[in-house]
C-alpha positions as CSV (number, residue, x, y, z in Angstrom):
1,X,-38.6,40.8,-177.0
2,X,-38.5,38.7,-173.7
3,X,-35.8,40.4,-171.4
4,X,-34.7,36.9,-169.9
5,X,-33.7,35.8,-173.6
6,X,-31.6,39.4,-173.9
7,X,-28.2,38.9,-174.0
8,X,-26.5,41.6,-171.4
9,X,-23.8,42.5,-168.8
10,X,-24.0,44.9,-166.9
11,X,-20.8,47.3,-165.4
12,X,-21.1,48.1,-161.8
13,X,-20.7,51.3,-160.3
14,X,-17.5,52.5,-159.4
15,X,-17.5,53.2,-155.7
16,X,-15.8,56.6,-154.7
17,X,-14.9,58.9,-151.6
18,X,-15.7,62.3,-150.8
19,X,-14.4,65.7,-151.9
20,X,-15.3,68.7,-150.0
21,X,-14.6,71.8,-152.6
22,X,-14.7,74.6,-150.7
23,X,-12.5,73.1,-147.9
24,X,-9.5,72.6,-150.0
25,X,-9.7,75.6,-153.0
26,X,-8.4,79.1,-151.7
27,X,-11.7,81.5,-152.1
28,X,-12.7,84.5,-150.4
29,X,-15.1,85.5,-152.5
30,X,-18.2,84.8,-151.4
31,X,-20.0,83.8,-154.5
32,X,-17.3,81.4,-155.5
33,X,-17.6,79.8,-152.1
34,X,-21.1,79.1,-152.4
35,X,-20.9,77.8,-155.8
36,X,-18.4,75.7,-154.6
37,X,-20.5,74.6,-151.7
38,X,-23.0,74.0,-154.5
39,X,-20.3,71.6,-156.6
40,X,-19.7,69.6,-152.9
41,X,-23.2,69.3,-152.5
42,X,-24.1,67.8,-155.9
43,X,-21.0,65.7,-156.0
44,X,-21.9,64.0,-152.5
45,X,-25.2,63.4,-154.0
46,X,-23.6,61.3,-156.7
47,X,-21.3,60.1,-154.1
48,X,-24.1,58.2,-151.7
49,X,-25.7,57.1,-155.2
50,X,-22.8,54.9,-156.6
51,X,-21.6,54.2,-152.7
52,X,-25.4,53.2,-151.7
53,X,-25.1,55.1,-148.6
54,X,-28.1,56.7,-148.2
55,X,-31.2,54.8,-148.0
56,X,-34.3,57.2,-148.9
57,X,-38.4,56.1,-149.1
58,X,-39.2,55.6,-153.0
59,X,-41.5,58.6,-152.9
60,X,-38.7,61.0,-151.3
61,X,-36.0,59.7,-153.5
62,X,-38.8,60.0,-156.8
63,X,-39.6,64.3,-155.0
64,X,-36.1,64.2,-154.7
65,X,-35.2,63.7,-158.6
66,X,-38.5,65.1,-160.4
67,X,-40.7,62.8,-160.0
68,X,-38.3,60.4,-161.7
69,X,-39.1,56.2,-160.7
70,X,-36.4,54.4,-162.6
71,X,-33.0,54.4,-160.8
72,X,-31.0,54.9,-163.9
73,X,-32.4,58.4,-164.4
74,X,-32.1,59.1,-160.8
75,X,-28.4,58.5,-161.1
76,X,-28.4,60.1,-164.8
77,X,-30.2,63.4,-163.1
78,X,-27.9,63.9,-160.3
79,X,-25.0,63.2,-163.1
80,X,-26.6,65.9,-165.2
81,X,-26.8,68.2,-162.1
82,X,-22.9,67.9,-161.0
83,X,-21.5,67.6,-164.9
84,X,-22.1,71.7,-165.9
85,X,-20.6,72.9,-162.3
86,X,-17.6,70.3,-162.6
87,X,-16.7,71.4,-166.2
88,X,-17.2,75.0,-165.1
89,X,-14.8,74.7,-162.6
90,X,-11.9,72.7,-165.1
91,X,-12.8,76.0,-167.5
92,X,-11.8,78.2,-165.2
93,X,-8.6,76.3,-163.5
94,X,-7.3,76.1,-167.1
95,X,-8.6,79.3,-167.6
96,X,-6.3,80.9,-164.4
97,X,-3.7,79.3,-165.8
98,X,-2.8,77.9,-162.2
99,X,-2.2,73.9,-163.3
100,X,1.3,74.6,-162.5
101,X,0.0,75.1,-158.5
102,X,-2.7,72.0,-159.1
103,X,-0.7,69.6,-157.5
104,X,-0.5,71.4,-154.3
105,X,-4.4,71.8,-153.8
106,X,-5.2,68.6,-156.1
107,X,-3.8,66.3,-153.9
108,X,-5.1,67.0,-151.2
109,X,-8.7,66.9,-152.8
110,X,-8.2,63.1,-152.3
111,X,-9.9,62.2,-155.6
112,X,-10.1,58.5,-155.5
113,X,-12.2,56.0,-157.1
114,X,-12.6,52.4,-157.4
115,X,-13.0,50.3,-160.8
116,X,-15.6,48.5,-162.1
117,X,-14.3,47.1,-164.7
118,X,-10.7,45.4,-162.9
119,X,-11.5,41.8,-161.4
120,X,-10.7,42.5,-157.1
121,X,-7.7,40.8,-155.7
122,X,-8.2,38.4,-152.9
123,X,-7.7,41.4,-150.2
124,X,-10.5,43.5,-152.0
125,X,-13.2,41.1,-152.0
126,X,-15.7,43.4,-149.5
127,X,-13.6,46.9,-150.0
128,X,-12.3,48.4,-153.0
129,X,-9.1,48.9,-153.9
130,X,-9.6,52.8,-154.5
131,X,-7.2,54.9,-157.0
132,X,-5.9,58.3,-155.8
133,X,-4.6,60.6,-159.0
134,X,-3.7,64.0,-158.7
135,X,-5.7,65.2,-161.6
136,X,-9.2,66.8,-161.8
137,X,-9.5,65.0,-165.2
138,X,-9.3,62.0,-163.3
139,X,-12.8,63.4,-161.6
140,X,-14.1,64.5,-165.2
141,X,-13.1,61.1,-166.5
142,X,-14.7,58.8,-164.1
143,X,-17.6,60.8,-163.9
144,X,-18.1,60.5,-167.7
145,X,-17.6,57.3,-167.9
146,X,-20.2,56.5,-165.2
147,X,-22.9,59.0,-167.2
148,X,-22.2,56.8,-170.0
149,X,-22.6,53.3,-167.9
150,X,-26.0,54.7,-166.9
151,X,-26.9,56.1,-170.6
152,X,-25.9,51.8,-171.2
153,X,-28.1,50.7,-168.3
154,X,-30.9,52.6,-169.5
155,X,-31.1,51.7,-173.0
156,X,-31.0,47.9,-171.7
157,X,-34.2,49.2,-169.8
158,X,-36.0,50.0,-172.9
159,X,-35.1,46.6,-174.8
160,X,-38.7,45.3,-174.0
161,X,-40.6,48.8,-174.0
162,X,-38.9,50.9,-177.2
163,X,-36.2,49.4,-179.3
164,X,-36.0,52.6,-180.9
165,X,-35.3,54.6,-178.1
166,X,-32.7,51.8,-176.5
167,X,-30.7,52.1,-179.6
168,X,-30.8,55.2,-179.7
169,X,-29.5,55.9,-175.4
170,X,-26.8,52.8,-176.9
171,X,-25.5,55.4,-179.5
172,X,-25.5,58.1,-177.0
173,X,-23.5,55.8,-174.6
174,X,-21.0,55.2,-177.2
175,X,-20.6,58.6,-177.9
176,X,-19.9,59.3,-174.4
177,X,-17.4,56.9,-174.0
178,X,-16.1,57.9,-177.7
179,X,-15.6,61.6,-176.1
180,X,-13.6,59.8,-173.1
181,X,-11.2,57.7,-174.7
182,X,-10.5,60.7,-177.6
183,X,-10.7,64.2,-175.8
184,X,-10.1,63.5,-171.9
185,X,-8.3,61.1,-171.1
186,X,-5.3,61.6,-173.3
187,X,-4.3,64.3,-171.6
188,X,-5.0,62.3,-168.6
189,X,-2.3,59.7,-169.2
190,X,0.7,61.7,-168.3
191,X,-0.4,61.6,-164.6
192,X,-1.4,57.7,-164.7
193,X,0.9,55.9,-162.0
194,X,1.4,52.1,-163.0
195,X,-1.9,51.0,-161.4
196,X,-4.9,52.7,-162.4
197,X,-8.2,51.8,-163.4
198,X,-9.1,50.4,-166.4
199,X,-11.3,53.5,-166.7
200,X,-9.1,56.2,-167.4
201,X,-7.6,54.0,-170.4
202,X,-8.3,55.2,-173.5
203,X,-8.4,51.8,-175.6
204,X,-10.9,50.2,-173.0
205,X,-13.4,53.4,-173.5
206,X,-12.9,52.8,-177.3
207,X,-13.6,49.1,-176.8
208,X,-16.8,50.1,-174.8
209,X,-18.0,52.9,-177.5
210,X,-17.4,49.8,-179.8
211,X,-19.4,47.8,-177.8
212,X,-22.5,50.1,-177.1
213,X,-23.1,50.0,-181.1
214,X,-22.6,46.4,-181.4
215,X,-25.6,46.2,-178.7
216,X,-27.4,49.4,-180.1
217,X,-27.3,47.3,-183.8
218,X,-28.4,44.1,-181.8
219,X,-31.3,46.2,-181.1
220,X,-31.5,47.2,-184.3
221,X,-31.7,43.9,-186.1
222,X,-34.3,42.4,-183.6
223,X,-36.4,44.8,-184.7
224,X,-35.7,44.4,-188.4
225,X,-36.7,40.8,-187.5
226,X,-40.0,41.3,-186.2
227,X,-41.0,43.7,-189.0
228,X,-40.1,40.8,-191.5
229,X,-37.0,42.2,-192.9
230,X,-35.1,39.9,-195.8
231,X,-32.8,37.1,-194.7
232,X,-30.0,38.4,-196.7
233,X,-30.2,41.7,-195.2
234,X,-30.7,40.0,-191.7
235,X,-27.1,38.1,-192.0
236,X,-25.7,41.4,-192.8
237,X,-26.4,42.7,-190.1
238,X,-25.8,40.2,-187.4
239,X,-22.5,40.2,-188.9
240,X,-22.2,43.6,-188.2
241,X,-23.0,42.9,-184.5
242,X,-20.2,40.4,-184.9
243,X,-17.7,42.3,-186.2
244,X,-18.0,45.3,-184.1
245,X,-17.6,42.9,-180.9
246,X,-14.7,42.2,-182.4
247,X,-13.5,45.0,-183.0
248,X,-13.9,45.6,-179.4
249,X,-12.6,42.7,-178.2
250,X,-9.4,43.1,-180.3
251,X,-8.9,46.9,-178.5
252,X,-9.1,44.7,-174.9
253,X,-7.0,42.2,-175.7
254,X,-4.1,43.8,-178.0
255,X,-3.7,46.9,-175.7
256,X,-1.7,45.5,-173.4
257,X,-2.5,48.4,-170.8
258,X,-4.9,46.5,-168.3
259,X,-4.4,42.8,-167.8
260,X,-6.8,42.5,-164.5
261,X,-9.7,42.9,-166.4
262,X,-13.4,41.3,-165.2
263,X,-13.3,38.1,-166.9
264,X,-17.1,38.0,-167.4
265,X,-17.1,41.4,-168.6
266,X,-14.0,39.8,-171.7
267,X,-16.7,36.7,-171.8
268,X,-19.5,38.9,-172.2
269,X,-18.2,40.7,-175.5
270,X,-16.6,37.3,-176.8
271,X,-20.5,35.5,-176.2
272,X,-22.3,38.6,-177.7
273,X,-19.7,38.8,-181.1
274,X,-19.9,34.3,-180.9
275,X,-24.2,34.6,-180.4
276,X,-24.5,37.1,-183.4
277,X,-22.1,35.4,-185.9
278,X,-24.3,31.7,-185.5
279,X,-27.3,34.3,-186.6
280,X,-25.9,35.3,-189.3
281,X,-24.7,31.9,-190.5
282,X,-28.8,31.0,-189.7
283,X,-29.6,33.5,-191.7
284,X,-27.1,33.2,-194.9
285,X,-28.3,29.4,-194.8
286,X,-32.3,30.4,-195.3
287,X,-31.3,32.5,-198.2
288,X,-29.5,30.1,-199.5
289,X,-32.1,27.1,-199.0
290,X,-34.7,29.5,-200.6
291,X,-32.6,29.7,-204.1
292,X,-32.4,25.8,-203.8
293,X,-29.1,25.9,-202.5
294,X,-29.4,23.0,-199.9
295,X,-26.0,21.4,-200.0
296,X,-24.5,24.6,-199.3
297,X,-27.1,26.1,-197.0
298,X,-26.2,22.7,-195.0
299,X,-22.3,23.3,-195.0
300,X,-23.1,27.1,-193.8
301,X,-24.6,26.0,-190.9
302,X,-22.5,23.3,-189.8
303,X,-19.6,26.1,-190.2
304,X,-22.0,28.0,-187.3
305,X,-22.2,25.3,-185.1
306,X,-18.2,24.4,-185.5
307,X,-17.5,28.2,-184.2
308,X,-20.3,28.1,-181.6
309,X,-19.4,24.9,-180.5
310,X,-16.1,25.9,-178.5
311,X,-18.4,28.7,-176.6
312,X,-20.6,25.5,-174.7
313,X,-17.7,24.8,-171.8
314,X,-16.8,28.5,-171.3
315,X,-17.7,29.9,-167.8
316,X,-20.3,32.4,-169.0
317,X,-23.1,33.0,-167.4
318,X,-26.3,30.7,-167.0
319,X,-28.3,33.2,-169.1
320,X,-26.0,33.3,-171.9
321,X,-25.5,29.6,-172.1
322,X,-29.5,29.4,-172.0
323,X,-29.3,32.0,-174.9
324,X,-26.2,30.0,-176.9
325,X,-27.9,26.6,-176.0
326,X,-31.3,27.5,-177.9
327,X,-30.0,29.3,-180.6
328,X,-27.4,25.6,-181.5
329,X,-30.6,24.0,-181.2
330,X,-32.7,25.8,-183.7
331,X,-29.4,25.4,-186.0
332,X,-29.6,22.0,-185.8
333,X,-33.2,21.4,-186.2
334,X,-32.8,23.3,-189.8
335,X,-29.8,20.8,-190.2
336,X,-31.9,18.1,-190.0
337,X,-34.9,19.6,-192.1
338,X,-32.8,20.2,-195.0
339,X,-31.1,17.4,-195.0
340,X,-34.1,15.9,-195.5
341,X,-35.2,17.7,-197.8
342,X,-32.3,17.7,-199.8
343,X,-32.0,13.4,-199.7
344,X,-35.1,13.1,-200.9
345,X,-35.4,15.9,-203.5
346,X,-32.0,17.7,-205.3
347,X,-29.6,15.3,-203.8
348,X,-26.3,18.2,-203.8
349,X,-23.3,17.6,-202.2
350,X,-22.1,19.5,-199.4
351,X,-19.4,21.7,-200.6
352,X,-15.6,22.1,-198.6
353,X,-15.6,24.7,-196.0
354,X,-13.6,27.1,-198.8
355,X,-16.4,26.9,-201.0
356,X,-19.0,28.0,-199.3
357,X,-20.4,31.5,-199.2
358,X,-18.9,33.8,-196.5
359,X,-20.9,35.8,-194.3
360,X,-20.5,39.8,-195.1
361,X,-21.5,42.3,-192.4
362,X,-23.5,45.8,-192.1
363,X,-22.6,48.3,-189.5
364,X,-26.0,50.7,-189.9
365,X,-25.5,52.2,-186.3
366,X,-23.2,55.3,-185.7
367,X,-22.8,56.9,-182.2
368,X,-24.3,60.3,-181.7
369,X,-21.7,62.9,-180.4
370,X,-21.1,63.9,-177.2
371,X,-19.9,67.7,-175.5
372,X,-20.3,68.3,-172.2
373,X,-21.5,71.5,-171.3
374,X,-20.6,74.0,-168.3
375,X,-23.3,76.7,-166.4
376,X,-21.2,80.0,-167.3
377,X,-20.5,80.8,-163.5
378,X,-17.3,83.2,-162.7
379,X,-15.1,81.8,-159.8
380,X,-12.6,83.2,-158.1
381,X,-9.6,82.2,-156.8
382,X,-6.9,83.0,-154.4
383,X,-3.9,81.1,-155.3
């Protein structure tokens, strides 16, 4: 599967600023003070990561992360160091029962991040407009959702090496983001001022879990193409790419809660839902040219290139025209052979747009669950 003729979009990092731990949570214990020591430590690791602040030789940065080469699991190994200490310390702040003091010693943690997903203003071209919220789930949050943006990036990775394993990180991406938008940032919302990132919004994570298993079953159905899968099957299933970008779309468009989102990143999940439904129609029209159905196999595909056609002046990117712009032009081509064929041999009719057969999908991918877990390590504090 050539990578150049892959569909994709990728989310940036959100950039961030520091947060030094020890300096700001009362401890005189010396154990908790070098385990928070430890969570500054980690977290400024994942800080000069997304901030690309610290430049490091390929070999120290590959000693540095076990031996690891590919960026994404750099980043998703010093995620997977920070997570259990970060979820350790939210255990036992809930724990303590002090959220009633939080605000006192949250605020001036300084969380702040910037969004990846929210197009900059004018006065934000070259520095981020960063977010401060009083909340360490706003920390939890972010840092979830950039696990899962990595979990995305790395199963676009593996398109062209394992399209087993890419749908399979897509699933886990989704389930990250699933976890997000259902069991930490509701309780989130509450300390939301007006502007925030699109982030920390619960229908956007839903939209991108919806979205990781639209592109984990695009996957999914190039493969079942080169193994030679049926064409009715086929249709089925790029419909189901189709109607899980919608789905996803819908949640961005109908929530209402972030209007500044990236305009590619709304054109990217528009192409991707636009690109699978002409497959489908491709698809529907083979079957139905190999029962003899040529008339109607004719009207199916002109149907396809009416919905495609509206995509050909839309300010998507070069690759994704490139991608649109072939797949029209195969559509046509079969046009043109059945017509043909059907002149010169069974001579049908081309039935109205309300008779023809209509395209049913197949969702077959399912996200795979997601818990974070916490290292078990007692802190104390003196609040």
């Amino acid at each position: 599967m050539s990578e150049k003729m892959t569909m994709r979009f990728s989310i940036p990092d959100p950039k961030t600023k520091e947060i030094v731990f020890e300096n700001v949570l009362p401890s005189y214990d010396p154990g908790t003070l070098e385990q928070l020591k430890e969570l500054s430590s980690k977290r400024k690791i994942v800080e000069d990561s997304v901030n690309k602040t610290r430049t490091v030789s390929e070999a120290i940065a590959r000693e540095m992360n076990r031996g690891l080469t590919s960026a994404c699991e750099q980043d998703l190994y010093k995620l997977g160091q920070y997570i259990p200490l970060l979820v350790n310390l939210i255990h036992y702040i809930h724990k303590l029962g002090i959220e009633s003091r939080k605000a006192r010693w949250v605020s001036a943690l300084k969380i702040r991040w910037s969004s990846a997903l929210i197009s900059p203003s004018l006065l934000h071209r070259k520095s981020p407009k960063f977010f401060q919220i009083d909340d360490i789930m706003f920390e939890l949050g972010m840092i979830l959702f950039l696990y899962a943006v990595k979990l995305r990036e790395k199963a676009m990775e593996f398109i062209s090496i394992d399209m087993v394993q890419s749908a399979t990180l897509y699933r886990e991406a989704a389930g990250v983001f699933h976890h997000l938008s259902h069991e930490v940032l509701p309780g989130l919302q509450p300390s939301l001022p007006m502007e925030k990132p699109a982030e920390v919004i619960p229908s956007v994570c839903s939209s991108l879990s919806l979205l990781c298993l639209a592109e984990g079953q695009a996957v999914t159905v190039k493969r079942a193409e080169e193994k030679g899968t049926s064409g009715s099957l086929l249709a089925k299933l790029h419909y189901g790419v189709t109607q899980l970008a919608g789905e996803a779309n819908a949640l961005l468009l109908l929530s209402g809660e972030c209007k500044d989102l990236s305009s590619r990143f709304l054109e990217y999940v528009s192409f991707l839902g636009a690109l699978h439904e002409l497959k489908s129609q491709k698809h529907l029209a083979e079957c139905l040219a190999s029962e003899e159905q040529l008339g109607a196999a004719i009207g199916v595909l002109h149907r396809g290139l009416a919905a495609a056609a509206g995509r050909r002046s839309t300010a998507g990117e070069d690759t994704w025209r490139s991608i649109f712009r072939k797949e029209t032009e195969e559509v046509s081509r079969r046009i043109d052979k059945y017509g043909r064929e059907n002149d010169f041999i069974l001579r049908q009719k081309i039935p109205l747009e309300t008779e023809l057969p209509v395209p049913h999908g197949n969702k077959i991918v399912n996200l795979i669950p997601y818990s974070p877990t916490g290292w078990e390590r007692e802190l104390c504090f003196n609040f």
